[in-house]
N, C-alpha and C positions, 0 to 999 in steps of 0.2 A: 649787471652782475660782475662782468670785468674788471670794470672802473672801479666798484666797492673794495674788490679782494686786492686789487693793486695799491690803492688808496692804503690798503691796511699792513700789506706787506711790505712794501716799498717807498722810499724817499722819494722825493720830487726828483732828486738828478736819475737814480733810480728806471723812474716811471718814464724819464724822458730818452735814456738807453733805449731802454726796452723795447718803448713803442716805435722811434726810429731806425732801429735795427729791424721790427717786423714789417716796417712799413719797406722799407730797402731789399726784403728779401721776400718780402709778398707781395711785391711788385715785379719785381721780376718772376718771380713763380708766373705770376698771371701773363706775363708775356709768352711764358712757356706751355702752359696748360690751354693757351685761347686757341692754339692752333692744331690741337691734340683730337677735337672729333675731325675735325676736315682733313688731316694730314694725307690719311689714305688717298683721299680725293684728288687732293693738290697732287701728291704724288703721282699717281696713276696718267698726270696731263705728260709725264718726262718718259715713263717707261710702263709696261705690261707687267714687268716681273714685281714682283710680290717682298718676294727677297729682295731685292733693293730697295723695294719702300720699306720694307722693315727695317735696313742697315740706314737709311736714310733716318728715320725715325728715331732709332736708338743709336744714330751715331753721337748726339749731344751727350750721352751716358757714359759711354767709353771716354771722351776727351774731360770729363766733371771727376772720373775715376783715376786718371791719370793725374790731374793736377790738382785734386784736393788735400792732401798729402802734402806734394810739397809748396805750393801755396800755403795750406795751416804753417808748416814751419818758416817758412821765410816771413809769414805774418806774427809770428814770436817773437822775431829778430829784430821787424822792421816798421812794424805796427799794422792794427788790423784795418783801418782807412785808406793806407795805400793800397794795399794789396784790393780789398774791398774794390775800390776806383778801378783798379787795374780790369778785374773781371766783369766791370758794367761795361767798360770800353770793348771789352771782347766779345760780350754779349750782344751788345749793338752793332758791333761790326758784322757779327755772324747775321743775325737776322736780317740786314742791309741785303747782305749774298744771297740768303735762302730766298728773298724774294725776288730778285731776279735773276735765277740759274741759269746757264746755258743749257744743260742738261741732269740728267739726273746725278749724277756725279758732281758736279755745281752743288746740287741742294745738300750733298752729302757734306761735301766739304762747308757749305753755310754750317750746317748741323754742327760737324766737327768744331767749327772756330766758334761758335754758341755756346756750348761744353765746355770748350778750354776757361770762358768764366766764370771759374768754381770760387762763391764769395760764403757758401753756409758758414763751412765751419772756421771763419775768422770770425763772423759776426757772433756765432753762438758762442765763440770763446770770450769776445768780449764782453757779452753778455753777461757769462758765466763768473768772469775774472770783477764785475761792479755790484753784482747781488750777493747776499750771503749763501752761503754753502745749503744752507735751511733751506732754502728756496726758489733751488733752481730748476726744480722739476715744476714749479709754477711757473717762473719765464718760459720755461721750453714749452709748459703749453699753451700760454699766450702766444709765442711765435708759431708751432703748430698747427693753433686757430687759425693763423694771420692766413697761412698756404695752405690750410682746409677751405679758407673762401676763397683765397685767390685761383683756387680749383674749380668750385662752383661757377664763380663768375666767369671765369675763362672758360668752362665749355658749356657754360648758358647763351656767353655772350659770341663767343667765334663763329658758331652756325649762324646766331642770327646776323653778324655783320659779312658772313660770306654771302648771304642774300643779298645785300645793300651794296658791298664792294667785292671786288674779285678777291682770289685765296690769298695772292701778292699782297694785295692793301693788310692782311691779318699782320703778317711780318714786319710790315710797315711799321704798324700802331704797338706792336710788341718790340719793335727797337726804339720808339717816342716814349712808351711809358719806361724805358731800361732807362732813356736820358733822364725822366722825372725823378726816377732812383735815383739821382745824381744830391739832389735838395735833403731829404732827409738824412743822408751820409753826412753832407756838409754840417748840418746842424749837430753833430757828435762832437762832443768835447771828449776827444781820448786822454786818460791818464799817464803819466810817466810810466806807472806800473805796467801798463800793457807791454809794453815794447820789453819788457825783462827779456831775455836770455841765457840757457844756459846752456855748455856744450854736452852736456848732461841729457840733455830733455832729446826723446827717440820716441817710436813705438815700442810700447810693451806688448810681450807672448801673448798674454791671455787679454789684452784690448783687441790685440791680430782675431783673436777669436770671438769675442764678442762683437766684432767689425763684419765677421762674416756671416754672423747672423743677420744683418741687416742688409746682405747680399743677396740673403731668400727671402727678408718680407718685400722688398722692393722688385724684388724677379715676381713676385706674385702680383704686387703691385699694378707693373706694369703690364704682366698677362689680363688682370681684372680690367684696366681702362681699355685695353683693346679691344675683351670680350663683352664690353658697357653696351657698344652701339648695336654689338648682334644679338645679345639678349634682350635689348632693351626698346629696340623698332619693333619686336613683338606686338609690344603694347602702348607707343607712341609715335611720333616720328623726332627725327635730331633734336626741332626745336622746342620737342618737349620731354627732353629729358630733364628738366631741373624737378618735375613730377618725382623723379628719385632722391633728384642730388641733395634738394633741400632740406628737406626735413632729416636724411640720412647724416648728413654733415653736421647740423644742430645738435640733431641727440647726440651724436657722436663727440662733439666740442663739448656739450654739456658734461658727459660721462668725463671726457678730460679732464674739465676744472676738476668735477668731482674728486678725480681719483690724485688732482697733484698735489695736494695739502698731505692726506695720510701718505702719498710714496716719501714727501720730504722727509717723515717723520721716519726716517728710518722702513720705509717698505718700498722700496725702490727697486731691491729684488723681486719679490713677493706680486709687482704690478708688472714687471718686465715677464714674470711667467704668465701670466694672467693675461696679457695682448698676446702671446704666443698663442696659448689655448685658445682665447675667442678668435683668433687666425684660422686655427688649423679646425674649428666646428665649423667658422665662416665658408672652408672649399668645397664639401662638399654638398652645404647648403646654395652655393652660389651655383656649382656645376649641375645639381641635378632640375636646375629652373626649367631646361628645355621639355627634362618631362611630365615637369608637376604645371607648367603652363599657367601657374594661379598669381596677380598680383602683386595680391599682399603677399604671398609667400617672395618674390620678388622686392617688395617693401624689407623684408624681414632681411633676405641674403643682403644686400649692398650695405643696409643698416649694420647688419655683423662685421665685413669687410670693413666699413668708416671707423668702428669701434676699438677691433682692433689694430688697427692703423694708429689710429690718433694716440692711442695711449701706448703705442710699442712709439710714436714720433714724442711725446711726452717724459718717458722715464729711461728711455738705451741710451740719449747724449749725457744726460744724468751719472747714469754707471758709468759710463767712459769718464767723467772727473770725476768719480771718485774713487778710478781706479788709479788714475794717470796723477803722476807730478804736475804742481802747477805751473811749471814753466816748461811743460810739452801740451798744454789744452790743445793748441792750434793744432799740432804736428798728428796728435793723438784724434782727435776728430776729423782732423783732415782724412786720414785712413780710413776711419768709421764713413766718412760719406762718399770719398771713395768707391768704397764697398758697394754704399746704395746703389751708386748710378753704373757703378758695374753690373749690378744685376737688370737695371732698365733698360742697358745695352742688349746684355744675352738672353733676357725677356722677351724685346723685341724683337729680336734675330731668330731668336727659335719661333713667337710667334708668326715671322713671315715666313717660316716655312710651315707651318701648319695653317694657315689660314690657305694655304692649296687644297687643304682636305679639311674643310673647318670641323666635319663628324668626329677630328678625334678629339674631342674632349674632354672623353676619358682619362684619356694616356697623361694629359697636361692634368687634368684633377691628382691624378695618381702620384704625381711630379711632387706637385706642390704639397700634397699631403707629409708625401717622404721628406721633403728639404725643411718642413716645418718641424715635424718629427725631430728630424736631426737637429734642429734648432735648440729645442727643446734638451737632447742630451749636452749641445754646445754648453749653455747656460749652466745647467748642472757641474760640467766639467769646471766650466771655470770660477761656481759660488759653491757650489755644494746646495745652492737655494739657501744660503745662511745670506742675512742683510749685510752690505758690506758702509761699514759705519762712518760717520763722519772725522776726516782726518786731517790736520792742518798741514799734512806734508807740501 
């Protein structure tokens, strides 16, 4: 079904961006995601406390939020392949560390130097700057897919090779496939255009705010992957949670194609509301699992959570070029992901302090409800909900 709709919308040079670019950045997702049900575990070998496995966890967030930003812009300037290159080196470097720390401040700092390689949004810009304006809400959900499986597979596969190898060797094989990233980078033919610059090209106000929307789905984000393993040994054990993930992430990619033909056609808004809403029915279908105990209502919650996820990853880098100048994509998305991994930092930090008391569930449903909410008024604030139309600026 991929193959068809790419075949139809895109040129061969096209098709060969695309898929290169997902393959470079869903590779590395997957180096990030394999080690995400074991973390705690791993963690737990350096220290008792809680909170620092969380600051441990979510310290790769904080340094991805720091330097997405100005990585996007200096990848404006100086093209998206170096900079790209720059953050696989960093990535590998980090997970070298994380796996053999001295102690737990070791693994923090691996983390940290893991984060500092923020390559999304030069990739997504280059992406954005070789396809037409028409359809780029379709690239972003091919790349989306790419790290909707590179999720699956990573926390299908991490438990089961922490059975076969210790926590170390996960780090290992997640800095060997960051080198693999290396191949399909190489094969990018970048354009003269890419490298434009202008001294013009900044963050804009209302991108600032649309950026910080994506500071609460990603804070949810990462509260939901947290609260996966404790919901979800209910009714399996580690190596069977792909019993969720799979089919949850299918429909979920599926509803993505669906929905990225009509957002290109001008409802781009209209689908950026629409992943907010199925978010915000998603929490407290997700939160109230513990008392409803039943399955498939459990099939149903993560299934909502993937939905809206994929199609809020689908159509918000979207509205960020069609808000922004095209010689700030980089600088402007950079912010926007920024945002994300700011929020999977203080995600995780808040959840290592609540998993001391994991009953209050509550209090975090309530959270997330609010920050959605407010999401919800952000978007408004900054469309009025009118589609914002294609613009050659």
């Amino acid at each position: 079904m991929t193959s068809e709709i790419m075949m139809r919308l895109f040129s061969r040079e096209q098709i060969k961006i695309i898929s290169l670019v997902s393959m470079t950045i869903g590779m590395r997702t997957l180096g990030l995601f394999m080690v995400l049900p074991i973390f705690s575990i791993y963690g737990s070998i350096f220290t008792n406390s809680y909170i620092l496995i969380g600051l441990a966890l979510g310290a790769y967030g904080i340094t991805m939020a720091i330097f997405q930003t100005p990585l996007g812009i200096l990848s404006d300037r100086y093209g998206r392949k170096k900079i790209m290159a720059v953050g696989i080196i960093t990535f590998i470097a980090g997970n070298l560390i994380s796996a053999y720390p001295v102690n737990i401040y070791g693994l923090i700092i691996g983390r940290l130097i893991e984060g500092a390689g923020a390559v999304s949004s030069a990739g997504i810009a280059l992406v954005h700057e070789n396809v037409s304006p028409t359809t780029r809400n379709i690239s972003d959900a091919i790349i989306g897919i790419s790290i909707g499986f590179s999720f699956m597979i990573g926390v299908i596969i991490g438990p089961l090779l922490s059975i076969v190898i210790n926590y170390s060797g996960i780090f290992i094989i997640a800095a060997i496939i960051g080198g693999i990233s290396f191949i399909p980078l190489i094969m990018i033919k970048e354009s003269k255009k890419i490298k434009e610059f202008s001294s013009n090209s900044g963050i804009d106000k209302k991108l600032m705010i649309v950026s910080f929307i994506s500071f609460f789905i990603y804070f949810y984000m990462i509260v939901f992957y947290l609260y996966l393993p404790y919901f979800s040994l209910k009714y399996v054990p580690v190596s069977g949670f792909y019993k969720f993930l799979i089919p949850a992430v299918i429909i979920a990619g599926i509803i993505g194609l669906l929905i990225a033909r009509p957002a290109d056609k001008n409802k781009t808004v209209f689908f950026s509301l629409v992943s907010l809403v199925v978010l915000l029915i998603s929490i407290p279908v997700y939160f109230m699992n513990p008392f409803i105990k039943n399955i498939y209502y459990y099939y149903l919650a993560v299934t909502l959570f993937y939905s809206g996820y994929i199609i809020s990853e689908t159509v918000f880098p979207t509205l960020i070029t069609r808000l922004a100048r095209r010689d700030s994509y980089g600088g402007n998305l950079g912010f926007y992901t920024s945002m994300q991994h700011a929020g999977v930092f203080f995600g995780a930090v808040i959840a290592g302090l609540l998993i001391i008391n994991i009953n209050r569930d509550i209090p975090v449903m309530v959270l997330l409800i609010i920050s959605i909410i407010f999401s919800i008024f952000m978007l408004y604030y900054v469309t009025k909900f009118r589609e914002v139309y294609l613009d050659t600026h």
